[in-house]
C-alpha positions in Angstrom: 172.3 279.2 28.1 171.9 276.6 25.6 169.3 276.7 22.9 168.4 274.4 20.0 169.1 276.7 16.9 169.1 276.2 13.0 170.5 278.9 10.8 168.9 279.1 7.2 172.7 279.4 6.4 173.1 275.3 7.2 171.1 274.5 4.4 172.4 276.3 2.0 175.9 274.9 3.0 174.3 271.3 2.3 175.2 270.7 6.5 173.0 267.6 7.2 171.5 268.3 10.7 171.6 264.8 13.3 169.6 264.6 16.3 171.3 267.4 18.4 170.4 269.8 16.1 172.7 273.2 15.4 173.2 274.6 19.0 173.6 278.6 19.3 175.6 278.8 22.6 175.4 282.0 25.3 179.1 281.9 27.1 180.4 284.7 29.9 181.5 286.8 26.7 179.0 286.3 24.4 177.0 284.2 22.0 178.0 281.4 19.6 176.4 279.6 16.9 178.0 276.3 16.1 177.9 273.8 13.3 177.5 270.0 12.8 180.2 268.2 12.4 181.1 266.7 8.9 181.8 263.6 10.4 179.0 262.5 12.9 176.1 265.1 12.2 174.8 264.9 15.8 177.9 266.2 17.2 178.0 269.7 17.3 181.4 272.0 17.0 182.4 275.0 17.7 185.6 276.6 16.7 187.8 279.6 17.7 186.2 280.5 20.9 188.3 283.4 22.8 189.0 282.1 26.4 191.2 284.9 27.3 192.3 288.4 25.7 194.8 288.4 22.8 198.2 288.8 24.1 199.4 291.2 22.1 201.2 294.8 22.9 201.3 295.7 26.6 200.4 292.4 27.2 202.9 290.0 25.3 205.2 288.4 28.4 202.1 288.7 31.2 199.3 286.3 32.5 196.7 286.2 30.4 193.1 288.1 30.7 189.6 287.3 30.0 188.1 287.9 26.8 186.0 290.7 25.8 182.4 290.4 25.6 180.7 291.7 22.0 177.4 291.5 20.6 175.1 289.3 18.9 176.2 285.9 17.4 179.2 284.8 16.4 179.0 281.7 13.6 182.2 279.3 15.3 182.9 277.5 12.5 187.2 277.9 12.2 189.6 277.4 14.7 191.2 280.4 16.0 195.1 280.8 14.2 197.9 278.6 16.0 199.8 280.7 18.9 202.9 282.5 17.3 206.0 280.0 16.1 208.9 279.3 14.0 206.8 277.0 11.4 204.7 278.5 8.7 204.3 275.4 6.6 203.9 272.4 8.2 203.5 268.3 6.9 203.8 267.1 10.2 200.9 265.1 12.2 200.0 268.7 14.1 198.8 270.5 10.5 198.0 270.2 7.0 199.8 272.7 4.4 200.1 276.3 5.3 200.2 277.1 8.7 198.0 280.2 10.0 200.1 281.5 13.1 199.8 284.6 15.3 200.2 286.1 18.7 196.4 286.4 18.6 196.0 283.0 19.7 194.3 282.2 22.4 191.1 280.1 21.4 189.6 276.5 21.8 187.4 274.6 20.0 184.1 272.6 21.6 183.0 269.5 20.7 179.5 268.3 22.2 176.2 266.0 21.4 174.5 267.5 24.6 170.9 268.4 23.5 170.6 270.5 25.9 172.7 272.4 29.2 171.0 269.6 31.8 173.1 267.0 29.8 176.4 267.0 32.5 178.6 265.4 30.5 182.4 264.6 31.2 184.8 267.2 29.6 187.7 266.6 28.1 190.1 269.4 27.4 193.6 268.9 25.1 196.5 270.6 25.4 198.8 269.8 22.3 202.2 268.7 22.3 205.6 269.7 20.2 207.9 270.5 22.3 206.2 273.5 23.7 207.3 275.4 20.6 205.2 274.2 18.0 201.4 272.9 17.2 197.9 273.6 17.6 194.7 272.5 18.8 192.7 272.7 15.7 194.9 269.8 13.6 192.6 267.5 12.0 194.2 264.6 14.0 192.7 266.2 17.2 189.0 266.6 15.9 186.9 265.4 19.0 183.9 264.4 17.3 184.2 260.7 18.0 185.3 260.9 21.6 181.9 263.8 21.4 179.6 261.1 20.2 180.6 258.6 23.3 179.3 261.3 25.0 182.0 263.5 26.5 182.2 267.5 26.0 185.5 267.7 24.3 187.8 271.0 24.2 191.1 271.3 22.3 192.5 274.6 23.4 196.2 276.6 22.2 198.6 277.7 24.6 201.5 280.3 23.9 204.8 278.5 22.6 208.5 279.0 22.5 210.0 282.6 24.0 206.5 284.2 24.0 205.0 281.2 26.1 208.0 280.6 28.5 210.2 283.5 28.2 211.7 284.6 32.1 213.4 287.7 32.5 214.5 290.3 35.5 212.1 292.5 34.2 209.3 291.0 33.6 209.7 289.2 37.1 209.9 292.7 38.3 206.6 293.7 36.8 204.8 290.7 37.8 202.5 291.0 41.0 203.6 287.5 41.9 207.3 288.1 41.3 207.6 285.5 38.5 208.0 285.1 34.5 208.2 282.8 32.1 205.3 279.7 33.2 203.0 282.2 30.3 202.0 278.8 28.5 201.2 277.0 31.9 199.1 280.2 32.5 197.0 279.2 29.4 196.3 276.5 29.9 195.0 277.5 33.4 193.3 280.3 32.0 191.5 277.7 29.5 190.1 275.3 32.5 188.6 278.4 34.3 186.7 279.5 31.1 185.5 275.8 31.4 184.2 275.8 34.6 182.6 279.5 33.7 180.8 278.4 30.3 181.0 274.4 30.0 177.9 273.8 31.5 176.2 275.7 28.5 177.5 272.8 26.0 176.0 269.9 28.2 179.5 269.7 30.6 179.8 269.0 33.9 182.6 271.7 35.6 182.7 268.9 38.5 184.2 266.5 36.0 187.2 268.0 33.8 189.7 265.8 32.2 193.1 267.4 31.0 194.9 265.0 28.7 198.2 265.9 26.8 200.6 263.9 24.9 204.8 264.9 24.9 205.3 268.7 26.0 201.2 268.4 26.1 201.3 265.6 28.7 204.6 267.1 30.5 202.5 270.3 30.8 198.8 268.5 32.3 201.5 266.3 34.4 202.5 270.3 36.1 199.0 271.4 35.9 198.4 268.5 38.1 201.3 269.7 40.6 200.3 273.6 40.2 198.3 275.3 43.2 196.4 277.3 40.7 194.2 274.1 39.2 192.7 273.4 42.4 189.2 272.9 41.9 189.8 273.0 38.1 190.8 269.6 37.3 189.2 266.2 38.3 191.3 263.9 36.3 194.6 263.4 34.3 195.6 261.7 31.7 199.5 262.2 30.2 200.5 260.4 27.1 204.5 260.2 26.7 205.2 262.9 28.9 208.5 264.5 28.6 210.3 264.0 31.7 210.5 268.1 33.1 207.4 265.7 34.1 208.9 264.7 37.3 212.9 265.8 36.6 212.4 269.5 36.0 214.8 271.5 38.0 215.2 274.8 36.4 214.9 277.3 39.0 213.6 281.4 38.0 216.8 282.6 39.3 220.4 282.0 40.8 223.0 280.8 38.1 224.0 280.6 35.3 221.9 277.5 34.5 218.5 280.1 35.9 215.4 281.0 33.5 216.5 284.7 34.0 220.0 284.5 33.2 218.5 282.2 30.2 216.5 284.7 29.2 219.0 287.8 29.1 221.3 285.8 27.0 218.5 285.6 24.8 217.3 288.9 24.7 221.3 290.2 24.3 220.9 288.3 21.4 218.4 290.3 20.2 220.3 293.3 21.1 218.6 294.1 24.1 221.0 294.8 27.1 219.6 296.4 29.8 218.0 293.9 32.7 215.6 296.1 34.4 212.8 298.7 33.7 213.8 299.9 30.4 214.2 296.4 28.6 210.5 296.1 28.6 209.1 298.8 26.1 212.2 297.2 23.7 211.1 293.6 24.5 207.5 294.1 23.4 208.6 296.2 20.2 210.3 293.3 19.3 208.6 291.5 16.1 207.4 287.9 16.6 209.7 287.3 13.7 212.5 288.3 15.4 211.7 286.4 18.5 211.0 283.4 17.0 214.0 283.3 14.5 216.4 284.0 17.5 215.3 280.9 19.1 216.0 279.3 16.2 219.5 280.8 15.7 220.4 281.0 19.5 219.1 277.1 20.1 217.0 278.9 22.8 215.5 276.3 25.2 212.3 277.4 26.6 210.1 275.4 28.9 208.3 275.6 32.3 210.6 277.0 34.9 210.0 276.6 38.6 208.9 279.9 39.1 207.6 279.8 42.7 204.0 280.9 41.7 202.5 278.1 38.8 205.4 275.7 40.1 206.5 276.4 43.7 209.1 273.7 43.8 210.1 271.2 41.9 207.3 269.0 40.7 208.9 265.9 41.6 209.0 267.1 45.4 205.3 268.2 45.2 204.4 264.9 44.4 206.4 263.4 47.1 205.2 265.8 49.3 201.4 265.0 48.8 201.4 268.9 47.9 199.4 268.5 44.6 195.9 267.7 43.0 194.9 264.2 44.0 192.9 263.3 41.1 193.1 259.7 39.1 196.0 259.6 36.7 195.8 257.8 33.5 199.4 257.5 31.9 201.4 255.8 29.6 203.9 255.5 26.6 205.1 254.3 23.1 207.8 250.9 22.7 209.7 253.0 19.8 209.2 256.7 21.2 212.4 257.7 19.6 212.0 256.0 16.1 209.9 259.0 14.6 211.9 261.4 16.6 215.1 261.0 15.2 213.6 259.2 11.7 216.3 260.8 10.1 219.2 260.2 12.1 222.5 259.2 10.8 223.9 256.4 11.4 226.2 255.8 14.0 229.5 253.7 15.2 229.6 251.5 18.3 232.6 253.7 19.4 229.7 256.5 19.2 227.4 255.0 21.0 229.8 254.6 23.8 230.3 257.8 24.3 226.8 258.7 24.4 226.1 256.4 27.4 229.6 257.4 29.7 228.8 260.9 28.7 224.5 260.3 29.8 225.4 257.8 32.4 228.8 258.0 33.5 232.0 255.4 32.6 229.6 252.4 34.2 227.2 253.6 31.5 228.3 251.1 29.2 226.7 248.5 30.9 223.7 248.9 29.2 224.9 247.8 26.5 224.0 243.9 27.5 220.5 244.9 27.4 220.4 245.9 24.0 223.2 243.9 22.3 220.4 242.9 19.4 219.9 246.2 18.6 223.6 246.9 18.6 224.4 244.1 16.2 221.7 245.4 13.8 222.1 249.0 13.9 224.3 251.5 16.9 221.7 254.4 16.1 218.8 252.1 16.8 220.2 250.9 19.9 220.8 254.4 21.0 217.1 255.4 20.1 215.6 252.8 22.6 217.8 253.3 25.4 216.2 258.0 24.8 213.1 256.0 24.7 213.3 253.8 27.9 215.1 256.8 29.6 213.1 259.9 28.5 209.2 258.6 28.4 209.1 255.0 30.0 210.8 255.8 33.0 209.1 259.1 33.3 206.0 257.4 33.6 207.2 254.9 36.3 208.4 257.4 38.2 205.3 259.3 38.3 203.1 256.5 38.8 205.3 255.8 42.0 205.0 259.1 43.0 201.2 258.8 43.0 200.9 255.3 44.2 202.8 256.2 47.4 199.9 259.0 47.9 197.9 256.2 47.9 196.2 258.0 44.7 194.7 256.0 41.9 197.4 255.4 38.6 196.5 253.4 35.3 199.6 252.8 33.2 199.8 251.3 29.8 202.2 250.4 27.1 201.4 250.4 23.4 203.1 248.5 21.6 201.4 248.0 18.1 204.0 249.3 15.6 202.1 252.9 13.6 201.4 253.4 9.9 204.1 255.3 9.2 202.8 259.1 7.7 204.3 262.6 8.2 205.3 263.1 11.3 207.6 265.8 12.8 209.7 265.9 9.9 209.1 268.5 7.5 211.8 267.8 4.9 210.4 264.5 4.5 207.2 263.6 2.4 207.2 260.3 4.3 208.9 258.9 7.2 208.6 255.5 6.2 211.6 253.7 7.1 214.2 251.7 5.4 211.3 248.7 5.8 208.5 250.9 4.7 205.3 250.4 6.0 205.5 249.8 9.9 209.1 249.3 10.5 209.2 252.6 12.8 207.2 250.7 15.1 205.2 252.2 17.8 206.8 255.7 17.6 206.4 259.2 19.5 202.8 260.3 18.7 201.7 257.5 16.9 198.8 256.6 19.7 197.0 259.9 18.8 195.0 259.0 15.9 194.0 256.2 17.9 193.3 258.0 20.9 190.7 260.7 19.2 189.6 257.5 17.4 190.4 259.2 13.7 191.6 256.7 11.9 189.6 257.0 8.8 190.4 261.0 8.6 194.3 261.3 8.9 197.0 258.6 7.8 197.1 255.3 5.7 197.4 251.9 5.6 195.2 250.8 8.9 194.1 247.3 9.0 190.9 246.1 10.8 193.1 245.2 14.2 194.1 249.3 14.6 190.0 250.4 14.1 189.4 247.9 17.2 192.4 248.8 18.8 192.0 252.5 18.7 187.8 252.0 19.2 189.3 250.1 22.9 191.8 253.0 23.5 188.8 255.7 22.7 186.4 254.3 25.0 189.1 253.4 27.9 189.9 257.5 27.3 186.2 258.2 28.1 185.6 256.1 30.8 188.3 257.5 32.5 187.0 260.7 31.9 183.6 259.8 33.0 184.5 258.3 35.9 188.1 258.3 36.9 188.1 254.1 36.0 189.1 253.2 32.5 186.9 249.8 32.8 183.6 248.9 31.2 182.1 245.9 30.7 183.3 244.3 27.3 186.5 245.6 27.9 189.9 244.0 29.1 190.0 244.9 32.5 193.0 247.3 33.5 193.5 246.9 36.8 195.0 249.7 38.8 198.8 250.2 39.3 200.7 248.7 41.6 204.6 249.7 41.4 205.8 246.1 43.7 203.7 244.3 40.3 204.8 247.0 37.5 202.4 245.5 35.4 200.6 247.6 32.7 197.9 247.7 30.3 199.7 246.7 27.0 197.3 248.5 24.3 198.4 245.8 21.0 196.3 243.6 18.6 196.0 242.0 21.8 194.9 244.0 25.1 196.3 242.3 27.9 197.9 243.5 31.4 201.3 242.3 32.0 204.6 243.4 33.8 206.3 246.2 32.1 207.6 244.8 29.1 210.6 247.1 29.3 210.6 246.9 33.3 214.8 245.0 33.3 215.6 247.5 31.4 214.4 250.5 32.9 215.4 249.5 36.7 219.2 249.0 34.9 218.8 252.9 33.7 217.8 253.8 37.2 220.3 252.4 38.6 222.7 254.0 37.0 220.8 257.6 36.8 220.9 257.5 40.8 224.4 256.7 41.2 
């Protein structure tokens, strides 16, 4: 149910009330009372909404669980604490300052300017990204109110990260009633789209229309979600924003090797001094403190990621999509010209005779070949020319690859390129007040993340140094976003039109000062990596 409410408490606070008025909220567990938000007053928020139980004690390493229901009204007005991880202060774009973290975790935030539950509105729901180790959906960057007041229901919702989101293990696989461990993240996120299509509707969404967008890990994870039996009927469309390439190249299997999540796992539990595979590891595993866990990744270099664990993932992703044996839903997708720029900001430089080896040891002796596509970026700096060539490989040619994949589906793809070089500010790097670059200003270019503030349309909250071509850029990118959402088309009228992909063209929207479609700018270069990646 969703009632028109004002608490006496907003006006003390000073809260200016807009047209949508203070909404108090019933959901499947019980009742909320939101608050306007500071910057649109007829958008209303809610924050730190339990979608599923904490998963804490008995239940750390297992699918997550509803949330318990409680008692009168609950004033949602902070977002829950970020899901358990190695950071504790943080100057990077995902939070401010000091970082509240715990295993208690598992909460989203609503953003709505329904006036009332007949609205039917488009949801939107965000899953982070950072490597699936790090980050939060309450960051300031990822406030939802302007995408809200276009009129979409948007949700930014935490996942578990690191070893207690993707952790596999012979004995937890043992315990598990579908025989698998480790996808715990994956099951968040799944577990957050069911409490959508249970409670949405009470903010003004429509459960027949859910958007999952991601960007990095985020839009790896929405790119498997996509792929995963267990989001049929859940999602409706997807967007992925640089997503990392498990996207379509994952191949770790649950078990079998030495390369397996489980042997992965009990190396990393032996670590912790925990030797025994079976039965008895598991009281040990969940006495273990978060602490521990998380400073043992750290220590160990302890990958963790989605596995193919033959329940979220049965196979490989990219053979799903191949198959037809996923979600056919419009895709949205897309990356960055400079994704490695803020990556590696700090980088040191490196020799040609370096940058050799990289490529024969990525690409094999015939490898070096790329080198004539990049020779300008040699001549000016080995490091740099290194950078774009992880760029083209890990993000740009993840995304053709998946558009193919869905294009020969015959399923609808819109691909884009932005290109505008990014303000630099803090981004990833917490030694570093600034990551502007030896040029200051923009000279990182369009790098890994820098689309977000443009994407939730936040320019005037978060960063520096925008001109009046990045406010209409990112108002273009907002409202492509939300038509999307709405209707599984990007185009409106007074927009450039975007047509739909067509992998014989490769052209794509390239989202710039100017918003044009064109072939691939980076299309030579990535059929020369592909080339030699096959081989």
């Amino acid at each position: 149910m969703f009632k028109k409410f004002v608490l006496p408490l907003i006006t003390l606070l000073g809260w200016q009330v807009g047209a949508a008025q203070i909404l108090e909220v019933d959901t499947a567990a019980g009742s909320y009372q939101g608050l306007p938000s500071p910057l649109a007053s007829d958008v209303s928020v809610f924050r730190g909404l339990a979608f599923a139980a904490p998963p804490v004690g008995d239940m750390r390493w297992k699918p997550p669980l509803p949330p318990a229901t409680f008692s009168g009204v609950r004033l949602a007005e902070r977002s829950g604490s970020a899901c358990w991880q190695a950071r504790t202060s943080d100057n990077s774009v995902y939070a401010r300052g000091n970082l509240d973290r715990s295993e208690d975790c598992l909460t989203l935030n609503v953003f709505t300017a329904a006036v009332d539950d007949s609205a039917g509105l488009p949801v939107m729901i965000w899953f982070h990204g950072g490597s699936n180790t790090a980050g939060h959906g309450g960051a300031r960057i990822f406030d939802g109110t302007n995408l809200a007041a276009r009129g979409a229901v948007v949700v930014t919702a935490n996942y578990r990260l690191g070893p207690l989101g993707f952790l596999a293990h012979p004995a937890l696989t043992a315990e598990s009633e579908q025989a698998a461990s480790g996808n715990y993240g994956l099951l968040d996120q799944v577990a957050a789209l069911q409490w959508v299509q249970k409670n949405i509707a009470h903010f003004g969404g429509d459960p027949g229309r859910v958007t999952i967008f991601g960007q990095s890990a985020g839009g790896e994870d929405v790119c498997l979600l996509m792929a995963s039996p267990l989001t049929t009927g859940l999602i409706h469309r997807v967007i992925g924003q640089s997503p990392s390439s498990g996207c379509v190249r994952l191949e770790r299997p649950l078990q079998g090797g030495a390369d397996s999540a489980h042997a992965s796992g009990v190396r990393f539990l032996g670590a912790l001094g925990i030797k025994d595979s079976g039965a008895l590891a598991l009281a040990a595993m969940r006495d273990l403190s978060p602490e521990e866990i998380t400073a043992t990744a750290s220590s160990e270099g302890n990958s963790t990621g989605p596995i193919i664990d033959g329940w979220v993932l049965p196979e490989a992703p990219a053979r799903l999509f191949a198959q037809g044996d996923y979600n056919h839903v419009p895709v949205m997708m897309g990356a960055l010209a400079e994704e490695y720029s803020g990556l590696q900001a700090g980088a040191a430089e490196i020799s040609e005779a370096d940058l050799d080896a990289f490529l024969t040891r990525r690409f094999g002796v015939d490898g070096l070949a790329l080198k004539t596509g990049y020779k300008g970026l040699i001549g000016l700096s080995p490091i740099s020319a290194r950078k774009a060539i992880a760029g083209d490989n890990g993000f740009i040619r993840t995304v053709r690859d998946w558009a193919r994949l869905i294009s020969a589906n015959n399923d609808t793809a819109y691909v884009y390129y932005f290109s505008r070089p990014v303000p630099v500010f803090r981004l990833y790097m917490p030694s570093m007040p600034d990551l502007a670059g030896d040029g200051g200003g923009r000279s990182l270019g369009a790098y890994h993340s820098g689309e977000l503030a443009y994407v939730f349309d936040n320019l005037g909250t978060v960063g520096i140094g925008w001109e009046s071509d990045d406010y209409l850029l990112s108002a273009t990118i907002a409202d492509y976003w939300f038509n999307f959402a709405k209707s599984g088309n990007p185009n409106a009228p007074g927009l450039p039109y975007w047509p739909a992909y067509e992998p014989t063209k490769d052209e794509v929207q390239v989202l710039d000062v100017e918003v044009r479609n064109a072939v691939h700018p980076r299309s030579a270069f990535i059929d020369r990596i592909e080339a030699l990646a096959t081989q």
